[in-house]
N, C-alpha and C positions, 0 to 999 in steps of 0.2 A: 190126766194121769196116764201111765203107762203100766204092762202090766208083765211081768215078765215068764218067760217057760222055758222047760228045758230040750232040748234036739241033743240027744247024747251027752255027750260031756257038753255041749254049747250051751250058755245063757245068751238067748237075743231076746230085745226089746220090743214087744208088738203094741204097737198105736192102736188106739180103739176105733171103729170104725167110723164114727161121728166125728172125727179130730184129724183135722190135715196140718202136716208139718209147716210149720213160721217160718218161710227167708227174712232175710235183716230186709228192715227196711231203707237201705238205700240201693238192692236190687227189685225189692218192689215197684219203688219208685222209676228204675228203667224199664221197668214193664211198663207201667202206667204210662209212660211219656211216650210209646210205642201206639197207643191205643188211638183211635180215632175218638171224637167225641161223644159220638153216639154208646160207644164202651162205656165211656165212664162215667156219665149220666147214669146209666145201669149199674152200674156197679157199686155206685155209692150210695146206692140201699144194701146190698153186702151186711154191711154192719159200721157200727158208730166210727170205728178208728180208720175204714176206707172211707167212709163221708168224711171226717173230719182230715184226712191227707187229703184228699180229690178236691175237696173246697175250698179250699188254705189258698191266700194269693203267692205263695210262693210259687208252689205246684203251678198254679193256673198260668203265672209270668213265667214257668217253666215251659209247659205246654206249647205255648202259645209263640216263643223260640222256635223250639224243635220244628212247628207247623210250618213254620215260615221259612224254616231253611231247606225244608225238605222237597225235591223237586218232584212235586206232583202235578202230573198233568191240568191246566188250570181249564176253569169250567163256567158256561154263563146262567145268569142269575135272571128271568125275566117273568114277567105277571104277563097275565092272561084270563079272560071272566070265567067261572067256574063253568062244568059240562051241564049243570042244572041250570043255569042262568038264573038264580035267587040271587041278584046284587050281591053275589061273592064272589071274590079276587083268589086264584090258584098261582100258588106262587112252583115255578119248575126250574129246575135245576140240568146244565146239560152240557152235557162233554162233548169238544171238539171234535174230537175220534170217535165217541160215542154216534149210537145209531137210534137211542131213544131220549126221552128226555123223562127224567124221574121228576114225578111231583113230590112235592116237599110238606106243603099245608096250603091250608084257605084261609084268606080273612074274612070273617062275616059284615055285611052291610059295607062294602066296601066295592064302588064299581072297576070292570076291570082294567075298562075301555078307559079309565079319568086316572089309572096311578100310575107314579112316575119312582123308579127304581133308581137306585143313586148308581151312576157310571160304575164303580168299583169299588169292593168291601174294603171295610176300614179296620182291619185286624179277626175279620171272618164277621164283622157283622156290617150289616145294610140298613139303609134308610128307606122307607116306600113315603111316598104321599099322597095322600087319596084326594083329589081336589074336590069331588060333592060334599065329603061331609062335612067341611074338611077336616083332616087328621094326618099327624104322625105316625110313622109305626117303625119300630126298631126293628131289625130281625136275625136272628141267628140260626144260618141253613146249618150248620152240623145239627144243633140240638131243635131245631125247629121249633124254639122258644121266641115268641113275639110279644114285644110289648107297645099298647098302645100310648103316646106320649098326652100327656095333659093339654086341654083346652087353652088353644092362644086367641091372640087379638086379628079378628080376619079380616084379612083385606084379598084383594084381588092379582095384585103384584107384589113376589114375594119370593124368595129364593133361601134356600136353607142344605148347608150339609153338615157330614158327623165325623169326627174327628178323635181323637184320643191324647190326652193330655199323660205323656211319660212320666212326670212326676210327681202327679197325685193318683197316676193309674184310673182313670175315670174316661169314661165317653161322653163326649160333647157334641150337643146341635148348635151351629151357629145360625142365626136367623135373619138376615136385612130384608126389612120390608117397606112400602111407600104409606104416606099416612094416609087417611080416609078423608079427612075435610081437610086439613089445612094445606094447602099445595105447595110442593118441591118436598115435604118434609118428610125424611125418612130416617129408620129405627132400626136398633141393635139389640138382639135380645141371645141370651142363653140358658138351654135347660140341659143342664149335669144330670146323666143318669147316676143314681144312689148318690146321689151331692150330699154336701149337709142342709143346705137349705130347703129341702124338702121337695115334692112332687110340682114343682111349678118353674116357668120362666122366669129367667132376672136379666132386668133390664139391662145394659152398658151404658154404665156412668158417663154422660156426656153426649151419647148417641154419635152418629157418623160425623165425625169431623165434615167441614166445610167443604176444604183441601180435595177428599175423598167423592164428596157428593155426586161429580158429574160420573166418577169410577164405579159407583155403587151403583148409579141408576142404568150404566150400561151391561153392569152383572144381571140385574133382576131380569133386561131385558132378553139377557141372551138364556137366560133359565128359562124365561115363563112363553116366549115364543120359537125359539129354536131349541129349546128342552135341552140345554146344555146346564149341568148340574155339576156345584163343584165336583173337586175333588182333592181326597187327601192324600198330602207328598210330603217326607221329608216335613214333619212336623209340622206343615202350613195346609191350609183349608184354601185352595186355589180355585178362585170365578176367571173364569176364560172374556176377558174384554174388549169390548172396538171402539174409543170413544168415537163421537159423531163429529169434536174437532179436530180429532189427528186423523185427518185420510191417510189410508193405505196403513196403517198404524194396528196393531194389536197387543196387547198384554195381559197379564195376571195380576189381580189384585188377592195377595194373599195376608190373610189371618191366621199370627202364629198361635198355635198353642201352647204357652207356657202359665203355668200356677199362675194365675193374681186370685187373689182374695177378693178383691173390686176392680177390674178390667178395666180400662180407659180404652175407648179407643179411637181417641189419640194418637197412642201410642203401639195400637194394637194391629193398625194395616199398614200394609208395604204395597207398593208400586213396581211392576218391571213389565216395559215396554220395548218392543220387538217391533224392526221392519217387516212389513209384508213382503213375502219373495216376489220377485218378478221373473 
């Protein structure tokens, strides 16, 4: 409510002091797309109707634009064991130009020396993997939100990155690993963050085509010994490869991300092999 008084012949309008004046909200919303993430984390305790705009996947497919076009100086992303040394992993964050490096968060029970940092974010979020416990862990350095991913099938050789599927808006891990007892045999697994299928892996109908096999097992090799970790381009989850019978030979075996409901894949990796320079 408003309350009005008079200044001479003038009637103006005084706002009560508890009550700040409403812009529309599609200049709100240009503020908000201006904010860093750490902002609007904050802000969307404000009250129910900035929670309910800041959360909306509109907004966030808005955001998430804006971030991406805007030339901000770009920055690295690397673990390192906590200053306490209690088996915790400190994850820091650090600009090229910069002169320190800001810590972000810890993971607990997580060594620091054993985890492996995905090459490059996947829409501002990262994959860590802790090889003692073993574990996933998603992360996102604006909000310093981590999540750790559900209990898989362990094995010893095993390569996995995270991806972003454009048409159902959802982050995916893809996983190929080697079997434990049966030998040559290897697996295709995926766990959708917030999927429908709930908090768990699902398998790939079919597992690694044949065709694929000798391509897969020289992905895992170049992850788990030269810690070369996909990475996401251009809609495909790319393993950097050298088979063992094409000398001088190198390529990508990439997995696209597009909707299926039940994945084949079959139909799901691609090939592209490249001369080595001389």
């Amino acid at each position: 409510m408003t309350a009005e008084a008079s200044l001479g012949n003038k009637r103006i309008k005084v706002m009560p002091s508890g009550v700040a004046p409403v812009l529309p909200d599609e200049i709100m919303t240009e503020v908000f797309l201006r904010l860093p993430i750490r902002s609007i984390v904050r802000f969307r305790a404000v009250c129910r109707s900035w929670d309910a705009l800041l959360s909306s996947e509109e907004f966030c497919n808005l955001h998430m634009a804006a971030t991406e076009s805007a030339s901000t100086p770009p920055k690295l992303l690397f673990a390192s064991p906590a200053a306490n040394f209690n088996y915790s992993t400190a994850l820091y964050s650090c600009s090229l130009s910069g002169r320190r490096d800001d810590l972000l968060f810890t993971i607990d029970d997580a060594r620091g020396n054993f985890v492996d940092v995905s090459p490059a974010p996947c829409h501002g979020l990262s994959l860590l993997y802790d090889a003692v416990a073993p574990a996933y862990y998603i992360c996102n350095a604006a909000t310093r939100a981590v999540t750790r991913l559900p209990p898989f099938f362990e094995v010893s050789n095993a390569t996995a990155g995270l991806g972003f599927d454009a048409q159902t808006r959802k982050y995916k891990v893809v996983r190929i690993f080697k079997g434990r007892h049966e030998a040559g045999s290897l697996y295709c697994e995926i766990y959708t963050l917030g999927g429908e299928d709930g908090d768990n892996w699902r398998p790939v109908s079919g597992g690694v085509p044949f065709r694929f096999c000798s391509f897969a097992r020289s992905a895992i090799w170049y992850a788990v010994f030269r810690k070369m970790q996909p990475v996401f381009a251009d809609g495909f989850l790319q393993w950097l490869i050298e088979p063992s019978f094409l000398p001088k030979r190198q390529g990508l075996l990439s997995y696209p991300f597009l909707s299926q409901k039940r994945p084949s894949a079959g139909s799901a990796h691609h090939l592209l092999l490249y001369q080595e320079p001389t």
